[in-house]
N, C-alpha and C positions, 0 to 999 in steps of 0.2 A: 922505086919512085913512090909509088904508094905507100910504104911506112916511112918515106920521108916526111910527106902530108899528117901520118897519124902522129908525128913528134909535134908538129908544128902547130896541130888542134890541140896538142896537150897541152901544151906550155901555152897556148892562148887562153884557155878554158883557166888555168891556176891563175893568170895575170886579172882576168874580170872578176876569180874571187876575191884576189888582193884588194882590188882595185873598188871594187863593192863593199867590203868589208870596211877599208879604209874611209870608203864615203859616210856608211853609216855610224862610225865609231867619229868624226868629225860633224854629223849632222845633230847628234847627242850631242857634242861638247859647245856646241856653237846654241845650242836651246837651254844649255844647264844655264850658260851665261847672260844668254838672254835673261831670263826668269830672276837671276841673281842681280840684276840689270833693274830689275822692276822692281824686286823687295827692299833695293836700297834706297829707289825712288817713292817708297809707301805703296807701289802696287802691286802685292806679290799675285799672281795666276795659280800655284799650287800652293798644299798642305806644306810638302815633302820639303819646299824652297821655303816657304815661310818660319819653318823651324830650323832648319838649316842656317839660318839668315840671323834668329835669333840670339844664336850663341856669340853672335859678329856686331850686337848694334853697339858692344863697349870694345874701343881698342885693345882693351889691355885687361878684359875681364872674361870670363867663358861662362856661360848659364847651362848648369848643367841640363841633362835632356827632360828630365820631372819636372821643369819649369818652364820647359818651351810651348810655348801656344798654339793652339792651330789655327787654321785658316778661317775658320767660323767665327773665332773670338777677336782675331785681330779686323774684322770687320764690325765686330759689334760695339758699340759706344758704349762709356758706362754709365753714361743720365748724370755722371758730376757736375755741378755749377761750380764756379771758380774756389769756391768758397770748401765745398763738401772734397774737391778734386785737392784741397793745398792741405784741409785737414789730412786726407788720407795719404798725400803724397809724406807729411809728419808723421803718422801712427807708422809707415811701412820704413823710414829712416829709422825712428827711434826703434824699432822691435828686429826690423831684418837689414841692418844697415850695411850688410856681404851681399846680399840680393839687392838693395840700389844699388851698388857701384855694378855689378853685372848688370840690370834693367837699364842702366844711366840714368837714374829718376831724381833729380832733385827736390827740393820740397816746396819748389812752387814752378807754377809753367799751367800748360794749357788744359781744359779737365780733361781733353777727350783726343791728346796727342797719342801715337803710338806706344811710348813709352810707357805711360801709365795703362793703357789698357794693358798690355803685357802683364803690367805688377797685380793690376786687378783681379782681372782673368783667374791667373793662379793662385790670388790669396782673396776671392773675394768671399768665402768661409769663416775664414780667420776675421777678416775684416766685420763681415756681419755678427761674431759672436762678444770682439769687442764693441760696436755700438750697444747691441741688447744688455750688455755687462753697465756701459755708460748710461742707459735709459733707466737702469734699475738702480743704479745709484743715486740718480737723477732722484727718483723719487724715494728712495728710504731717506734720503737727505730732506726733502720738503716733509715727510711724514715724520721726520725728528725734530722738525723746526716747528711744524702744528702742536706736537707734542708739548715743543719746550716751552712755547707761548701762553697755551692752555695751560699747564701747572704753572707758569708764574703767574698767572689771571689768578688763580686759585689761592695762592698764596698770598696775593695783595689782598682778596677778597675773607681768607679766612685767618690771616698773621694775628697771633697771638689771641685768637678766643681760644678757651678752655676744653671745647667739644674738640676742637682737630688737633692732630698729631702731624707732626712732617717725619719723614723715613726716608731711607738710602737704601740702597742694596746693590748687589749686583745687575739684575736688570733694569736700574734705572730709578726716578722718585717716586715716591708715591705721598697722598695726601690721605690719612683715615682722620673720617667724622664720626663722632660716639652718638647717639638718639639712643630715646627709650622709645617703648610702643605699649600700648593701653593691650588691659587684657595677657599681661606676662601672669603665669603664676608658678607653672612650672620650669620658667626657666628665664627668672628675675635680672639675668646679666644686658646689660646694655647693648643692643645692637651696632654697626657699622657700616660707613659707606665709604670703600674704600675707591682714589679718584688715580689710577696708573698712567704715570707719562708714557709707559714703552708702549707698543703695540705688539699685539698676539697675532699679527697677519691681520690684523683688520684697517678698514683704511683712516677711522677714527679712533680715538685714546677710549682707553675702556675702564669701567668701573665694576664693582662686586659691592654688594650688600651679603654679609654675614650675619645671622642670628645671634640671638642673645646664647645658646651653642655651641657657640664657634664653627654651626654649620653653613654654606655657601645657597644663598638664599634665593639668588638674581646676580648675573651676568649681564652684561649688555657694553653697548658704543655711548658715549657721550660726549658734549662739546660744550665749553665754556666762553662766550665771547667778552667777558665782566661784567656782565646786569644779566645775561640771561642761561639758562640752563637749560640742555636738549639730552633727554635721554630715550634712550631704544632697549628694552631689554632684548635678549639672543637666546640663553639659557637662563634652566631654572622657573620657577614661578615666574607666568605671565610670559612667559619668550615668545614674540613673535605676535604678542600682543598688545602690553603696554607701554609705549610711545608719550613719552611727556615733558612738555615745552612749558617752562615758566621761569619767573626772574625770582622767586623764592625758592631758598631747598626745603625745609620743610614739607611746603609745600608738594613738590617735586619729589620726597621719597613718602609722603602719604599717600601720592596716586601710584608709585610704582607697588609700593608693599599691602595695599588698601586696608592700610591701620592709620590709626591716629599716632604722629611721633610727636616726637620734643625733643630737643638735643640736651644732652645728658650734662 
């Protein structure tokens, strides 16, 4: 009688592991779905669901796992106004147009929908190195167009007298003015003030005065608005000193070189 009883404990004891087992492997499946339940509604509860989720927001696309977001990112907004959100939703079409049909992002919609933070998130690197690449174009363009302006000032202002020369080259135009200076004796050759459209990295067009030598005299930034002349020397005699504003050149290369000229 009694090892009837010890069967009867056994096989009840295996039936509550069954039965426990099966409860908890049901109590996971019924919370995976929950959770999958929330992410599809925009409110995922975990990391684990949210990426999970992500490979699923395109029917017919898979993202792979190096593009899934987490849970941190898909809460964070990306600060796009309508405007900054439809440009970026264009740079991410035109550059990874395999990664929009996975994200489902088209190029215009809301700034700060799900989908686009997705795309963000993981390219917002990429993203910031093309803006800084557009900001720098941004301005080598306005410092080519200062450039272009200024030499053609110069050339309405200096066409056809006999002291300036116009030049070409590789880098760009350039304008040289001839003057003499008082007090030559050793070295009776005509000086120069040469007027360079391109820029050396500076944020204004730059000149050189040359010796009657052919040595480099004075460096500096300049600006021509058509009646008046600003110069800065940088290098060479005076750098860092003489600064000179007036609507004659003569004038303007007597106080840089502090001689008396006269154009040649």
């Amino acid at each position: 009688m009694k090892k009837k009883y010890l069967v009867w404990g056994a096989i009840a004891t295996i039936g509550a592991i069954l039965i426990y087992n099966w409860k908890k492997n049901q109590d996971k499946e019924d919370k995976k779905n929950e959770e999958l339940n929330d992410v599809n509604s925009g409110t995922p509860k975990s990391e684990t669901v949210s990426q999970q989720n992500t490979s699923n927001t395109s029917s017919t696309n898979q993202i792979p796992n190096q593009y899934q977001i987490t849970r941190e990112d898909w809460d964070k907004p990306t600060g796009f106004t309508v405007a900054q959100g439809n440009e970026f939703r264009g740079w991410f079409n035109d550059n990874y147009p395999e990664m929009a049909k996975a994200f489902d992002l088209d190029r215009t919609g809301l700034p700060d929908n799900s989908n686009i933070r997705k795309a963000y998130w993981k390219y917002s690197g990429e993203w910031k190195k093309y803006l800084a690449s557009k900001s720098q174009s941004s301005a080598s363009a306005t410092q080519a167009k200062l450039n272009k302006d200024t030499m053609d000032r110069l050339y309405m202002a200096w066409g056809g007298n006999t002291s300036a020369k116009k030049a070409t080259h590789s880098k760009g135009r350039d304008l040289q003015v001839f003057f003499e200076v008082s007090g030559q004796v050793l070295m009776p050759y005509r000086w120069s003030i040469i007027f360079y459209e391109y820029a050396k990295g500076e944020s204004r067009p730059t000149y050189t005065i040359t010796d009657g030598g052919g040595k480099t005299y004075q460096r500096g930034n300049f600006s021509f608005n058509g009646s008046k002349y600003d110069f800065s020397a940088t290098q060479g005699t005076g750098a860092g000193q003489r600064a000179v504003t007036s609507s004659n050149l003569i004038t303007a290369i007597n106080s840089l070189t502090k001689r008396s000229a006269s154009l040649a």
